[in-house]
C-alpha positions as CSV (number, residue, x, y, z in Angstrom):
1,X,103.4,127.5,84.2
2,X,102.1,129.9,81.7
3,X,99.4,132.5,81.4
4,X,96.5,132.0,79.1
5,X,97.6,135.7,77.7
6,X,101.5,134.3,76.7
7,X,99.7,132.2,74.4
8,X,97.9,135.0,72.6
9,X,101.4,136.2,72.5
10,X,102.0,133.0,70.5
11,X,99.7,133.5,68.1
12,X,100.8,136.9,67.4
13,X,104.5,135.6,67.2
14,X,103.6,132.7,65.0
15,X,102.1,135.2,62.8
16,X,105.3,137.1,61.9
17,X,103.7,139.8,64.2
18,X,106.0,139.9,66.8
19,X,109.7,139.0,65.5
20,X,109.8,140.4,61.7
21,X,113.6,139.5,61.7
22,X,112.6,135.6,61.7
23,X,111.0,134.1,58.5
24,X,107.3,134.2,58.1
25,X,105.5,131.4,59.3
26,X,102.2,130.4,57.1
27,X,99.5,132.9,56.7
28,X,97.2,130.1,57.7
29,X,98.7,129.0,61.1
30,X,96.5,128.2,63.8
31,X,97.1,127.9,68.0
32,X,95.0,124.5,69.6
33,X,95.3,123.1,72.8
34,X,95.2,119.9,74.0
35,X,93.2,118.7,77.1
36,X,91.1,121.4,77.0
37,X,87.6,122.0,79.8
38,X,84.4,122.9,78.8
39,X,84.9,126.0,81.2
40,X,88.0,127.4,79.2
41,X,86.0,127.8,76.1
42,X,85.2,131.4,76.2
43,X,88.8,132.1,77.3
44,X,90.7,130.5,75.3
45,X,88.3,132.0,71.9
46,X,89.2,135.3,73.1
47,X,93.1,134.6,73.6
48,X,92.9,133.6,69.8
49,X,92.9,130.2,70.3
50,X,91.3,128.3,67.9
51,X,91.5,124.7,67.9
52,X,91.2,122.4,70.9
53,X,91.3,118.4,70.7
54,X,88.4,116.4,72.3
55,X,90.2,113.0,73.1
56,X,87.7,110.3,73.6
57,X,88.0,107.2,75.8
58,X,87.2,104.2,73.8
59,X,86.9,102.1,76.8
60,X,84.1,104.5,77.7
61,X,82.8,105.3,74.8
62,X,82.1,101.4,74.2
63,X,82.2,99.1,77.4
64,X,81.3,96.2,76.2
65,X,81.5,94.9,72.4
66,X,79.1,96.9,70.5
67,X,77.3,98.4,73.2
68,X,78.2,102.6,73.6
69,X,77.9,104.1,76.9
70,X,74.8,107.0,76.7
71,X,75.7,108.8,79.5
72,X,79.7,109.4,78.2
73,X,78.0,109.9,74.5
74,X,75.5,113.0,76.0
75,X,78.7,114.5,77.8
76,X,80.8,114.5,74.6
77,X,77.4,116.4,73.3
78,X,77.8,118.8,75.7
79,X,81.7,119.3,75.9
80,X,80.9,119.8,71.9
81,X,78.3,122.6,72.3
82,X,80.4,124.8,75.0
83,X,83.7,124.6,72.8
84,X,81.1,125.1,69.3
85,X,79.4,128.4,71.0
86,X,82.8,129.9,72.0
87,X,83.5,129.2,68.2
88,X,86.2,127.1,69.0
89,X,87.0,124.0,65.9
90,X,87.4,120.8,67.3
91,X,89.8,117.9,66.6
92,X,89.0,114.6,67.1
93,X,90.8,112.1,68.8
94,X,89.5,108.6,68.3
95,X,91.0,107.7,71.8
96,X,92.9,104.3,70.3
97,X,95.4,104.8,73.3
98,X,92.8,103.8,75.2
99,X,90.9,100.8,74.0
100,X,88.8,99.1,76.4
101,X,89.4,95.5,78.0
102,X,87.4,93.3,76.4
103,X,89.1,94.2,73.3
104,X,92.9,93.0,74.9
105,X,90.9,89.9,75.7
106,X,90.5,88.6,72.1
107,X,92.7,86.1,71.1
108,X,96.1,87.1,70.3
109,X,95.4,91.2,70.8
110,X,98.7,91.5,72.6
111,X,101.7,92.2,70.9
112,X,104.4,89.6,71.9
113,X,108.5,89.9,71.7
114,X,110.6,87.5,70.7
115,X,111.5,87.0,73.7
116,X,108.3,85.7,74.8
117,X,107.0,88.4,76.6
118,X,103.3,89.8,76.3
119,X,102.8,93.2,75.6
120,X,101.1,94.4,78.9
121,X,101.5,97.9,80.7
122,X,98.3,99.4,82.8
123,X,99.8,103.0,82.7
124,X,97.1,105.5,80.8
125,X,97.9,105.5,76.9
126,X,100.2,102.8,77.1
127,X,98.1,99.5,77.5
128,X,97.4,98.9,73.7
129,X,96.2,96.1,71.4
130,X,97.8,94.4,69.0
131,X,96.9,96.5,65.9
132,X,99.4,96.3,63.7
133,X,99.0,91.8,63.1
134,X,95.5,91.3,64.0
135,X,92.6,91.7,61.8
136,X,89.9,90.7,64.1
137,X,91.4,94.0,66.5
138,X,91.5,95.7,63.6
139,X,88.0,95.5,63.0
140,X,87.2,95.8,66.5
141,X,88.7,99.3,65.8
142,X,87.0,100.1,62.3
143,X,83.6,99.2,64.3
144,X,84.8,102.2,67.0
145,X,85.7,104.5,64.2
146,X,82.6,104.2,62.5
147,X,80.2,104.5,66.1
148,X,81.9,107.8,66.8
149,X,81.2,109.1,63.3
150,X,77.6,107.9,63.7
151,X,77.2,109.6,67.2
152,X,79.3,112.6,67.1
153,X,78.9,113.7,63.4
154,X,81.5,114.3,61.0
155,X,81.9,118.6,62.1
156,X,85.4,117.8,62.6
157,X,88.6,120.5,62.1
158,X,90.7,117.4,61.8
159,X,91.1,113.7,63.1
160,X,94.0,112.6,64.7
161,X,95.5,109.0,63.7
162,X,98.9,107.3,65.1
163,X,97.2,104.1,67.0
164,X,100.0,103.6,69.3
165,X,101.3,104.4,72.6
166,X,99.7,108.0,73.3
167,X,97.5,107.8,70.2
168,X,101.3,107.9,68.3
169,X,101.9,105.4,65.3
170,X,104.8,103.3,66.9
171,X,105.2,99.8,68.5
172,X,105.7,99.5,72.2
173,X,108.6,100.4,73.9
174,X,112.0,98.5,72.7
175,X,112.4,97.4,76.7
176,X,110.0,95.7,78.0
177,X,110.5,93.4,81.7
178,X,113.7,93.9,82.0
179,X,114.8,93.0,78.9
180,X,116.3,95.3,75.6
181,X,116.1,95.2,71.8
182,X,112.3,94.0,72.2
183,X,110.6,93.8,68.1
184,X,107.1,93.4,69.2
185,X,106.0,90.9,65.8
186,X,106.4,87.0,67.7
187,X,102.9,86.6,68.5
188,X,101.3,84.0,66.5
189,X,99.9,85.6,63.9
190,X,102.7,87.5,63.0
191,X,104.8,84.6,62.6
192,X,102.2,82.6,60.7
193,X,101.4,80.3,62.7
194,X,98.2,81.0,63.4
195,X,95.6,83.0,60.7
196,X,94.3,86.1,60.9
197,X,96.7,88.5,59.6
198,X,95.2,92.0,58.1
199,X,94.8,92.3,54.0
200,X,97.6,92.9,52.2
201,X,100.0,91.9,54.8
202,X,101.7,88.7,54.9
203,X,103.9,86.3,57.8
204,X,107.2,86.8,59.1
205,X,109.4,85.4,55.8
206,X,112.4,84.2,58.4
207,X,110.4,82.7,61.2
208,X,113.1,81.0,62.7
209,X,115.3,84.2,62.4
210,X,115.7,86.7,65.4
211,X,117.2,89.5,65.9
212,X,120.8,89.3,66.8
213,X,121.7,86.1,65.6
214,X,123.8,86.0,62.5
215,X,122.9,84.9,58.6
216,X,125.1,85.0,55.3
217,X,125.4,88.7,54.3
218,X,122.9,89.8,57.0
219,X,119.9,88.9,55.1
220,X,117.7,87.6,57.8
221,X,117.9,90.7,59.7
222,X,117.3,92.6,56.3
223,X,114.1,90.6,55.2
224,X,113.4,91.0,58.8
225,X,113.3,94.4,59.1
226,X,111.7,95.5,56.1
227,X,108.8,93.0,56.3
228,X,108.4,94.8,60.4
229,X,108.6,98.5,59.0
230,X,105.8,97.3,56.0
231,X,103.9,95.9,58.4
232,X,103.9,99.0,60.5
233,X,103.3,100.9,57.2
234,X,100.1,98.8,56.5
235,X,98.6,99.8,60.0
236,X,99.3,103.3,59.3
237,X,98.0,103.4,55.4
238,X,95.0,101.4,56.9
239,X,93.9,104.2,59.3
240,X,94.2,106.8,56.9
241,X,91.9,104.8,54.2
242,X,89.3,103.1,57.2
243,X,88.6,107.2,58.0
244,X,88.4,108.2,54.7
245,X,85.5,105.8,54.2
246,X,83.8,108.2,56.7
247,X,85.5,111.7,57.0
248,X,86.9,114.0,54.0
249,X,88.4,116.2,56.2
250,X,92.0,116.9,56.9
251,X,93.9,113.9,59.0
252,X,96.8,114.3,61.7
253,X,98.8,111.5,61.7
254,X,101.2,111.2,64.9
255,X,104.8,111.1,64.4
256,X,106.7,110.8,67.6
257,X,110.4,110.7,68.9
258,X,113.4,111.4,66.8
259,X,112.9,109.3,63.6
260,X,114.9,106.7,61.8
261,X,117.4,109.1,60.0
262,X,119.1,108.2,56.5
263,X,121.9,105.3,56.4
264,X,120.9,104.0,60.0
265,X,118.5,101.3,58.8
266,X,121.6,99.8,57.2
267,X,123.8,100.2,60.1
268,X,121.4,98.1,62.2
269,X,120.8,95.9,59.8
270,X,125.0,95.4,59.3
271,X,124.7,94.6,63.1
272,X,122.1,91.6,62.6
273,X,119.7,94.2,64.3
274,X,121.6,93.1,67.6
275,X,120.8,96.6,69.3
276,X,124.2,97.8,69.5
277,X,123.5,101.3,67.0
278,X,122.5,104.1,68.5
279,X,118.9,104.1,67.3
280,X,118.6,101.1,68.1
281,X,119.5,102.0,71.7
282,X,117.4,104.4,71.5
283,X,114.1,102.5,70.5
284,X,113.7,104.0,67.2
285,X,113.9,101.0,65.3
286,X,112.6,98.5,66.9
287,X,109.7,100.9,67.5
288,X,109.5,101.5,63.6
289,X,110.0,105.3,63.7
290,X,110.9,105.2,59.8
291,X,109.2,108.3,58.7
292,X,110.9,109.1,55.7
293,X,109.0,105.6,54.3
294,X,105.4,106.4,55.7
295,X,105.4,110.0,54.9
296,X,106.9,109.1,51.5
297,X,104.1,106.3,50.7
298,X,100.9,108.8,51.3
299,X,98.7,109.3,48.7
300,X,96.4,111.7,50.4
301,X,97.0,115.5,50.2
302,X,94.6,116.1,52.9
303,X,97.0,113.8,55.4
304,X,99.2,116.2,57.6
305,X,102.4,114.9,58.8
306,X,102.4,115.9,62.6
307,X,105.0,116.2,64.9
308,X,104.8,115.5,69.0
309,X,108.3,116.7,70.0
310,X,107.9,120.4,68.8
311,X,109.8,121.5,72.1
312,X,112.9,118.9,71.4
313,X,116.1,119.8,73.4
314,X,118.1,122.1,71.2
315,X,121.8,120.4,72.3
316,X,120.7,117.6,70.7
317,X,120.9,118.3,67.3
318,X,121.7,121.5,64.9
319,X,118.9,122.7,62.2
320,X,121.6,124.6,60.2
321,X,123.6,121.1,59.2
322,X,123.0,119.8,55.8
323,X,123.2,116.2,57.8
324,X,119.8,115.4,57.9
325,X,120.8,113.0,61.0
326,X,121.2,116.3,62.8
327,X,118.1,117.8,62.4
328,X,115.4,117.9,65.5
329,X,112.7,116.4,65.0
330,X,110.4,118.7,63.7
331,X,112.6,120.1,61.0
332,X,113.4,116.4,59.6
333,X,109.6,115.9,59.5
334,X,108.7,119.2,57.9
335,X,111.4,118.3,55.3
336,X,109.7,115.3,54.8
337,X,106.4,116.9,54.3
338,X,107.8,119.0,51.9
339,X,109.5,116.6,49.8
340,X,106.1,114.4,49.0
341,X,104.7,115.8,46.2
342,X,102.3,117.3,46.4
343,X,103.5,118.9,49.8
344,X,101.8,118.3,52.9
345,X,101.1,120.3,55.8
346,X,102.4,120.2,59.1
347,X,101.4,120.0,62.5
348,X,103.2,120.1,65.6
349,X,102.8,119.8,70.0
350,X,105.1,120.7,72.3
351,X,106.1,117.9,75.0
352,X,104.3,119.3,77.9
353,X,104.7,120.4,80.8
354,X,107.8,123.2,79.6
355,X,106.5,126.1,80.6
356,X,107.6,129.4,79.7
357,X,111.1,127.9,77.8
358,X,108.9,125.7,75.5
359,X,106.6,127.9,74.9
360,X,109.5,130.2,73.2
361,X,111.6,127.6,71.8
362,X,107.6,126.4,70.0
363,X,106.8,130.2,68.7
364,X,110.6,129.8,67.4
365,X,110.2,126.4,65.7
366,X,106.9,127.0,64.2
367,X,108.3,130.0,62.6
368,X,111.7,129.1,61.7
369,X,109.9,125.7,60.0
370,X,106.7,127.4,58.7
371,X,104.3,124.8,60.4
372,X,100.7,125.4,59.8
373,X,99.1,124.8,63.0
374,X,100.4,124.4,66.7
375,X,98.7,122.3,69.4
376,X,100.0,123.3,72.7
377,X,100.0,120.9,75.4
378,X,98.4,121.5,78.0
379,X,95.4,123.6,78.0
380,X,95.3,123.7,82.2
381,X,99.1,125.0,82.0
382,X,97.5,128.5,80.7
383,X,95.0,128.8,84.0
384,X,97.5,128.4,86.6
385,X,97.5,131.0,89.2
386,X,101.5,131.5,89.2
387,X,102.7,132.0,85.7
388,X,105.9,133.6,84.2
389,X,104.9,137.7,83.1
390,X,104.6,138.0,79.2
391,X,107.5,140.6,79.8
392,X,109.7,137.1,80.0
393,X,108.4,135.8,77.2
394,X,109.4,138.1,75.1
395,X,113.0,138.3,76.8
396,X,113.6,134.5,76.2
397,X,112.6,135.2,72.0
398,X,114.9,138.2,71.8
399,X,118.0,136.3,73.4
């Protein structure tokens, strides 16, 4: 793993201190850490840490419909103070990823494939609700937002947004029981059969359509496709306008994976969305990964495009290319970021669990990309009692 004084190596790399060869990251970059402990407060202040996140658990934050747990509420309190004194800034994490049962219980408030299939899987940060199609989840969720705000204050460095798997903004996974090409918008709702669809949203417009089976010039598939990344796009412009209502500050929203890169949403679409390109093998279609038209549509300044796959495997693409299809991720989304006008800033988190190799290929990346602020994950990986010597650290940048 890696020792709490690498990363203050990080922050001195980040900050053009280290490595004057490489391009100058921002002047204003910060170092967080995710999952942090009351206990590493002091520590991590004095490693020149400055940022941690404080990820709530909805489901204990609220265990039954309206009522909030006091007992979780004065713990937050006093996870607050200890990170506060050591003059740490905190980050919240509204904790969507983990929404509590009786919410999964309302009608429709799973997310269904067109293969039938309910959305259901118990593992932690993956068991969602239906977001995206259902209003009364929706408000369910507006409800938490504004409890948290009420109890914990509005002293926040940031809020993260995604409302997906992990807190990300994506659908579920594209297999699901055994089965592939899962699109997650067949529950009732979504298809129209039933109310209660969000505002400004509207029905599938080819309910008898799904994916795979042919129509004259592949319009099903398109009309498909474009009403399933809008709808995605709602949920995501609906977060960042629901916080607004209660927070001005700056808001993280959660990119994940690879992203839909240019000319592939017409290759799948060529294909009757029959899962046979390689994004859509991939998931990053039927997951709705298509960045370029989210990051494009915000009209907030203070939104920060935010990327979770800082440490992406450098074989799999090449950052030099003019191909924007063979950029990592984080390079694809910074260019993104700095294509909106005005530009927005960007965020970034390593996988976890890399050690000492993602720790260099981040301090690279963040540099090389001039990302504002880098969240490493995970704050216990810098108190283990075996790390890696900073002497290797610096041995890995230099190669």
């Amino acid at each position: 793993m890696i020792r709490l004084s690498q990363l203050l190596a990080l922050s001195s790399i980040a900050l053009g201190l280290l490595l004057p060869a490489l391009p100058a990251a921002p002047e204003s970059v910060r170092i967080g850490v995710l999952q942090p402990k009351p206990s590493y407060a002091q520590p991590l202040a004095d490693a020149g840490v400055s940022l941690v996140v404080l990820s709530i658990s909805w489901e204990n934050f609220e265990p039954s419909t309206g009522t909030t747990n006091p007992a979780y509420i004065r713990q937050l309190h006093s996870d607050l103070a200890a990170y506060r004194h050591a003059g740490l800034h905190v980050v919240l994490d509204p904790g969507i990823q983990y929404p509590p049962e009786w919410l999964r219980q309302l009608p429709d408030a799973r997310y269904q494939n067109q293969y039938g299939d309910l959305y259901i899987d118990h593992a932690s940060g993956k068991n969602i609700a239906n977001t995206v199609f259902n209003a009364a989840v929706r408000t369910r969720y507006a409800a938490h937002l504004a409890a948290l705000f009420r109890e914990l204050g509005t002293d926040w460095a940031a809020v993260r947004l995604g409302g997906g798997w992990y807190g990300e903004l994506n659908y579920p996974d594209a297999t699901f029981a055994k089965k592939n090409n899962c699109y997650w918008a067949f529950d009732p709702i979504a298809q129209g059969t039933k109310p209660g669809l969000p505002a400004g949203m509207t029905a599938c417009p080819v309910p008898n359509w799904k994916p795979g089976k042919t129509s004259p010039d592949h319009t099903s598939a398109r009309r498909f496709l474009d009403w399933y990344l809008a709808s995605l796009q709602n949920y995501h412009d609906w977060q960042i306008t629901t916080v607004r209502q209660l927070y001005s500050g700056p808001l993280h929203m959660m990119y994940p994976s690879w992203g839909i890169r240019p000319g592939q949403l017409e290759a799948a679409i060529i294909g009757d969305l029959g899962g046979t390109t390689s994004p859509e093998k991939n998931g990053e279609i039927q997951r709705g990964f298509d960045f370029a038209r989210f990051i494009a549509g915000v009209r907030d300044p203070q939104v920060w495009v935010h990327c979770t796959w800082l440490d992406s495997n450098p074989a799999w693409s090449d950052d030099t290319s003019p191909d924007p299809v063979r950029w990592s991720p984080p390079k694809f989304l910074a260019h993104l970021a700095r294509l909106h006008s005005p530009a927005l800033n960007v965020s970034a988190e390593n996988t976890g669990g890399g050690g000492l190799p993602a720790l260099a290929l981040s301090a690279r990346r963040i540099q090389e990309l001039k990302i504002n602020t880098l969240f490493w994950a995970f704050a216990p990986d810098l108190f283990d009692d075996h790390p890696p010597e900073l002497k290797d650290l610096a041995t890995s940048l230099q190669k």
